[in-house]
C-alpha positions as CSV (number, residue, x, y, z in Angstrom):
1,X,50.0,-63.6,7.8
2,X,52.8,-66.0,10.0
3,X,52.1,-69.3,10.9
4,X,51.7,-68.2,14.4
5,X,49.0,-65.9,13.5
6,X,47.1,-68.4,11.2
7,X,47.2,-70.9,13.9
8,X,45.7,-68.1,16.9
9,X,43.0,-67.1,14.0
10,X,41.9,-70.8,13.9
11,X,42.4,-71.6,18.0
12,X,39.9,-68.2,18.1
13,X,37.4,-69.2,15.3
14,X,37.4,-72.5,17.4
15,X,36.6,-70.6,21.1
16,X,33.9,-68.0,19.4
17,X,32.1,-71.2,17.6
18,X,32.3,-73.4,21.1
19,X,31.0,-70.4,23.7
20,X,28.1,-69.4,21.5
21,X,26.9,-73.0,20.7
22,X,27.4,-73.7,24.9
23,X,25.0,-70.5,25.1
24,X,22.7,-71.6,22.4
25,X,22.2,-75.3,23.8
26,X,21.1,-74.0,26.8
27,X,18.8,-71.7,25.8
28,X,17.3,-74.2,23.5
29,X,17.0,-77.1,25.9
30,X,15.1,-74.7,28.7
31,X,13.1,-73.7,25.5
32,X,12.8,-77.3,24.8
33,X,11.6,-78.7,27.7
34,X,9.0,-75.2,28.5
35,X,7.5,-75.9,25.1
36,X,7.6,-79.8,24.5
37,X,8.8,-79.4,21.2
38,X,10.5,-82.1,19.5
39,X,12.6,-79.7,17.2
40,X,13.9,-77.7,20.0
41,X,15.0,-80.4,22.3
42,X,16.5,-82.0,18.6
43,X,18.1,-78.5,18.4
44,X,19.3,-78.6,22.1
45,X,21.1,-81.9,21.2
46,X,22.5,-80.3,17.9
47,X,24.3,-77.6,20.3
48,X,25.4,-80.1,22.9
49,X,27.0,-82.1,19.8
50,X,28.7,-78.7,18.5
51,X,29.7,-77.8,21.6
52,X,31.5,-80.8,22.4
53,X,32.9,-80.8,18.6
54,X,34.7,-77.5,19.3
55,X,36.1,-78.6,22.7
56,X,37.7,-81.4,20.5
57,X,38.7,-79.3,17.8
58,X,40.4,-77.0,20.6
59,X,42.2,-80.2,21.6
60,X,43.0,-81.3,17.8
61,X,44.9,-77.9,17.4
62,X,46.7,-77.5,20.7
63,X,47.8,-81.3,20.4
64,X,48.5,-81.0,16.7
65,X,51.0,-78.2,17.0
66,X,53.5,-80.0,19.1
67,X,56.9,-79.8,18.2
68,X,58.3,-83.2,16.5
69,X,60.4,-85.2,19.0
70,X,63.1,-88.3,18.0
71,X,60.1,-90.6,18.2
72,X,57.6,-88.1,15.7
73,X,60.3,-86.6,13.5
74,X,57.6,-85.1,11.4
75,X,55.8,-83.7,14.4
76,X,52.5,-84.2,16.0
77,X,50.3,-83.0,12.8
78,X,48.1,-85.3,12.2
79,X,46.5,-86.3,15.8
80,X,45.2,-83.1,15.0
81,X,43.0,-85.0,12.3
82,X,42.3,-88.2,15.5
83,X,40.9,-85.4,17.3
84,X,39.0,-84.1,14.7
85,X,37.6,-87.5,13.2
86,X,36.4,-88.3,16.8
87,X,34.7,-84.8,16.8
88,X,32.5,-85.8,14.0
89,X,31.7,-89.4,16.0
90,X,30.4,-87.6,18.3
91,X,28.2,-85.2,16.3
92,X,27.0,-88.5,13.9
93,X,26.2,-90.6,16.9
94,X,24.7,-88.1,19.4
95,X,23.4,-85.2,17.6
96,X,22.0,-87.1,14.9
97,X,20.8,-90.3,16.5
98,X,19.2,-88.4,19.4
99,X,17.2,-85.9,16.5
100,X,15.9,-88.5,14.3
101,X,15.1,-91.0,17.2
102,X,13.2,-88.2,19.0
103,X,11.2,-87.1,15.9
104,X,10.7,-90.8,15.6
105,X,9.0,-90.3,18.9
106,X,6.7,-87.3,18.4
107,X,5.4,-88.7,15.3
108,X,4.5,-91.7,16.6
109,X,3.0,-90.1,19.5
110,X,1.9,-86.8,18.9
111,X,1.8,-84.6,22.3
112,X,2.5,-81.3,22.6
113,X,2.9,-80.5,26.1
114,X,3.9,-76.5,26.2
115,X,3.5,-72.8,24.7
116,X,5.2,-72.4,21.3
117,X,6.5,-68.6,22.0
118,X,9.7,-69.2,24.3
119,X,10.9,-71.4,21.5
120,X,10.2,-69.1,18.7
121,X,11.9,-66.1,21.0
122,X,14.9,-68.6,21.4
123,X,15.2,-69.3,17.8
124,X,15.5,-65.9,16.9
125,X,18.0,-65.1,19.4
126,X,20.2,-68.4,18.3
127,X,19.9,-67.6,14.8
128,X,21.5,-64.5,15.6
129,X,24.2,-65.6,17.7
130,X,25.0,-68.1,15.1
131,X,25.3,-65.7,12.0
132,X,28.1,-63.9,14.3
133,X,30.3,-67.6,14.6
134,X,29.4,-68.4,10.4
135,X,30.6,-64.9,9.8
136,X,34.0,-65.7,11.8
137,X,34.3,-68.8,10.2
138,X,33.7,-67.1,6.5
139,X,36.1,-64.6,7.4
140,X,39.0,-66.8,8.0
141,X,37.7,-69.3,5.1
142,X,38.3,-65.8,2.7
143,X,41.2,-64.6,3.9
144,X,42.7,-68.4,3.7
145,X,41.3,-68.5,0.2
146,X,43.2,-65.4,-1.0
147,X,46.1,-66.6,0.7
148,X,46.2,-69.8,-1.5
149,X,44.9,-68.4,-4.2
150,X,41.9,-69.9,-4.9
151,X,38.2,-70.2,-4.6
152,X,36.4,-70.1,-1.0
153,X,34.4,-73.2,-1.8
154,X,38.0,-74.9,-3.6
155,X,39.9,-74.3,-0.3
156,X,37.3,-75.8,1.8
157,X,37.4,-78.8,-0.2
158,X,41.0,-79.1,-0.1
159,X,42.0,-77.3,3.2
160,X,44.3,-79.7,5.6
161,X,42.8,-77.3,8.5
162,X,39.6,-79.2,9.1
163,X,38.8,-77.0,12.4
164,X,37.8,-74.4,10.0
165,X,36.1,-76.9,7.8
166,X,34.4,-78.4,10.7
167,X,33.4,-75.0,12.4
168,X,32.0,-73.6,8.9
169,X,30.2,-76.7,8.1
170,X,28.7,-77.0,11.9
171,X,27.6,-73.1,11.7
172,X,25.9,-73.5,8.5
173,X,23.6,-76.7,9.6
174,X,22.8,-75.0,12.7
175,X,20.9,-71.9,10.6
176,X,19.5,-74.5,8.4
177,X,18.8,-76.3,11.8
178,X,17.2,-73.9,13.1
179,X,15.3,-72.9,10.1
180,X,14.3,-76.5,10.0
181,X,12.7,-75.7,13.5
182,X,10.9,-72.9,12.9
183,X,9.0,-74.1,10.4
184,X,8.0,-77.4,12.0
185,X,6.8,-75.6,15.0
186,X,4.9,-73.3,13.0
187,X,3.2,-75.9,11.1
188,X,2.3,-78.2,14.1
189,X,0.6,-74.6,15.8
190,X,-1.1,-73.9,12.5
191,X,-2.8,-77.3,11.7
192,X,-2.6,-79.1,15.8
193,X,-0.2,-82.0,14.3
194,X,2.8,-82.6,15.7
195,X,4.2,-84.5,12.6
196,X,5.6,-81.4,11.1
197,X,7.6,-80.8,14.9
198,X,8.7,-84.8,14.8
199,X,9.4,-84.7,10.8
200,X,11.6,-81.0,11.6
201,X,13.9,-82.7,14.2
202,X,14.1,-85.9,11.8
203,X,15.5,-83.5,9.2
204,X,17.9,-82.0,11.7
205,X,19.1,-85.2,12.5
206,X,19.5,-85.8,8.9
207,X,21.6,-82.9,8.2
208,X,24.0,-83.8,11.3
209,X,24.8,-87.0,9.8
210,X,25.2,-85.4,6.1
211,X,27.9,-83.0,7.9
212,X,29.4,-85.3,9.9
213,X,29.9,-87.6,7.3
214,X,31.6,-85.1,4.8
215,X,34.0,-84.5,8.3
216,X,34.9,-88.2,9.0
217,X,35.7,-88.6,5.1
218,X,38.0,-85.6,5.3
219,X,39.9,-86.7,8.4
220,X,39.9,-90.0,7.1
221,X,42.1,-88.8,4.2
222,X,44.4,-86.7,5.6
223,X,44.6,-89.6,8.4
224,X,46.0,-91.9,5.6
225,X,48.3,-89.4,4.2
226,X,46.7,-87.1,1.5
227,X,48.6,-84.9,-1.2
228,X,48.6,-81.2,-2.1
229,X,46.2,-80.5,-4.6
230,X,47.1,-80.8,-8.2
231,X,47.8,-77.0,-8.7
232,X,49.9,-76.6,-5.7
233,X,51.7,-80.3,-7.1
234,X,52.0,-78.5,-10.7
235,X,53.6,-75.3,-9.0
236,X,56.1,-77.7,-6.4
237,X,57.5,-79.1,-9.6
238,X,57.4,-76.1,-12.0
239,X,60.1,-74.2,-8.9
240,X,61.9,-77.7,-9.0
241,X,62.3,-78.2,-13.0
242,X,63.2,-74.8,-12.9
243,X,66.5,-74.9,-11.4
244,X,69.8,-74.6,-13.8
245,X,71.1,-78.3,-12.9
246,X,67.4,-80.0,-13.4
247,X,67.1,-81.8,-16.2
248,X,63.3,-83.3,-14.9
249,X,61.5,-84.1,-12.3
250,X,61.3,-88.6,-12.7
251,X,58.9,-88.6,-9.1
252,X,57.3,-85.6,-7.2
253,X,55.2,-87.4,-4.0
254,X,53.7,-84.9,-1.5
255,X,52.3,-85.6,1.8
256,X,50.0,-83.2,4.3
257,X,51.3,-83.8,7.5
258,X,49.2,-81.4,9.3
259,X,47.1,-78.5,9.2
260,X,50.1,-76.3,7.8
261,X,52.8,-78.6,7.2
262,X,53.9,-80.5,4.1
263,X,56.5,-82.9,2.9
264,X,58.0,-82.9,-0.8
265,X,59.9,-85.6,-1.9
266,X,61.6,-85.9,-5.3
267,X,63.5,-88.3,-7.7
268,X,65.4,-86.0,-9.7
269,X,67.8,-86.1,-12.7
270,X,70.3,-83.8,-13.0
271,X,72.5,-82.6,-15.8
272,X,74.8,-85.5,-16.6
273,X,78.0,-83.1,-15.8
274,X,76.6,-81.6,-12.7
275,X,78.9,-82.2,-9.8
276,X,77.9,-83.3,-6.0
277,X,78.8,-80.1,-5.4
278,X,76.2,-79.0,-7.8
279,X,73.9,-81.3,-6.4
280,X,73.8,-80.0,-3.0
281,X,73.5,-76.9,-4.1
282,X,70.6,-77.3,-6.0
283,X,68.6,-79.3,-3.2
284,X,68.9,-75.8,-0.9
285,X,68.1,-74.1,-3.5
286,X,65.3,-75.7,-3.9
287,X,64.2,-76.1,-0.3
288,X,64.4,-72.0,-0.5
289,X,62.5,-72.0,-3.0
290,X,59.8,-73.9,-1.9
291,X,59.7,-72.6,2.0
292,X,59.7,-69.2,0.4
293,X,56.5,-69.1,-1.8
294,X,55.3,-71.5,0.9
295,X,55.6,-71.4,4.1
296,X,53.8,-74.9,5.1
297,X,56.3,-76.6,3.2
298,X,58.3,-78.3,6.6
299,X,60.2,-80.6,4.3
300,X,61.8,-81.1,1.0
301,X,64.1,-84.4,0.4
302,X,65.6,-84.7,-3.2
303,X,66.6,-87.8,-4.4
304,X,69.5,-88.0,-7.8
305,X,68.3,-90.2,-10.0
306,X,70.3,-91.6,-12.8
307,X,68.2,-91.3,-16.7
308,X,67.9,-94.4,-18.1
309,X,68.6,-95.2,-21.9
310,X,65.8,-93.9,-24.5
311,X,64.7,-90.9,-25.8
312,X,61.9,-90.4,-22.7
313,X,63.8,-92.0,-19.9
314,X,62.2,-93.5,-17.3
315,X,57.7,-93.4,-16.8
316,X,57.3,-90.7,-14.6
317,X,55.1,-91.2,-11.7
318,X,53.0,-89.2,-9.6
């Protein structure tokens, strides 16, 4: 799969996540307000909070993928991960504070003022169209997986792309959300107590700020300047040691500047009779190498560096 193609997958997985959430968030608020139910109105505030997520999302990937310029040589990348941090703001200060307050609320004091059915109709209908967004997002997670050659739960750990992090993640609380809300509307009908509704859109509010704070962590890395994972950093160096005028590699650095773009820089020593000319052709080499077996790879900068006396030369540094 081309770039191109992996970034229209993503821009896609965004859109489908964004229109059902819209859809879902309405539903649940007319539910919500019909039934008086603190869980569905906590819900309603969940979708408004996703909804806006993928809108930012949308903008993280359409203003991530400009083209560098003189002043961003190295490209627009990562206000892909500014858009995305804010995204996860939002869902921490909205979503959550509005769910827990709310419950707050309810518990303290307990009124129900509506019919339980419309809510429990528009719970099944949202769990539904929510299983068809987490299925996109699992999809793409998979095929991403294979691509890198590693586990699903590995990549989404590691993955630069936190759109699909963020989309997965958001999908997955909202059928535990909505789980959440089943069950404390069941249990306030059951027993007459609206402390199971107030302590359900507590817990929803809970799991908002568990996901959003796994987000902001994420984008906060990658904001600073995170590095490829140690297999990918054991591979870079393997292709580099392995070409005929290396004698080691002295520094390998790596840098994710984006979604699907990363920088390799590298102190090298070269055989102690290898030529410029040598030189220079070992540094395309290598970047053919590199941009070969990976594609992300934007940028590879090799730096000759001269061994110093003793048997190991200089410490090596990662």
């Amino acid at each position: 799969m081309s770039e191109a193609e992996i970034k229209a997958e993503s821009v896609r997985t965004v859109v489908i996540a964004g229109s059902a959430n819209l859809a879902i968030g309405v539903a649940k608020l007319v539910a919500g307000l019909i039934s008086g139910s603190a869980a569905m109105l906590s819900e309603a505030a969940h979708s408004v909070a996703d909804t806006t997520t993928e809108v930012l999302l949308y903008l993280a990937l359409r203003r991530g993928a400009r083209p560098a310029d003189p002043r961003h040589p190295f490209g627009y990348g990562k206000e892909s991960y500014v858009w995305a941090f804010l995204a996860a703001l939002f869902t921490f200060v909205v979503g959550a504070g509005f769910a827990i307050t709310h419950g707050v609320t309810t518990i303290l004091v307990h009124e129900h003022t509506g019919d339980y059915l419309v809510s429990y109709i528009v719970l099944v209908i949202s769990f539904a169209i929510e299983s068809v967004s987490l299925a996109r997002a699992v999809q793409q997670v998979r095929r991403e997986s294979r691509r890198w050659r590693t586990a699903p739960h590995t990549f989404l750990r590691l993955t630069a792309d936190t759109t699909v992090k963020a989309v997965f993640l958001e999908d997955t609380a909202a059928l535990i959300g909505l789980l959440l809300a089943g069950v404390g509307l069941g249990l306030s009908q059951l027993t007459g107590d609206e402390l199971y509704d107030g302590l359900a859109s507590i817990l929803i509010g809970v799991l908002l700020l568990v996901v959003a704070t796994i987000l902001a962590k994420s984008n906060v890395s990658l904001l600073v300047g995170r590095a490829v994972s140690e297999r990918l950093h054991r591979e870079i160096e393997s292709e580099l040691a392995a070409l005929p005028t290396v004698d080691r590699i002295d520094t390998l650095m790596t840098m994710l500047l984006g979604p699907d773009e990363i920088l390799v820089a590298a102190k090298v020593d070269f055989h102690n009779d290898a030529t410029g000319a040598d030189i220079e052709a070992a540094a395309e080499e290598a970047e053919r190498r590199l941009t070969e077996r990976y594609p992300e790879i934007g940028y590879v900068f090799l730096d000759p560096t001269r061994s110093l006396p003793g048997a190991g030369g200089r410490a090596r540094r990662h």
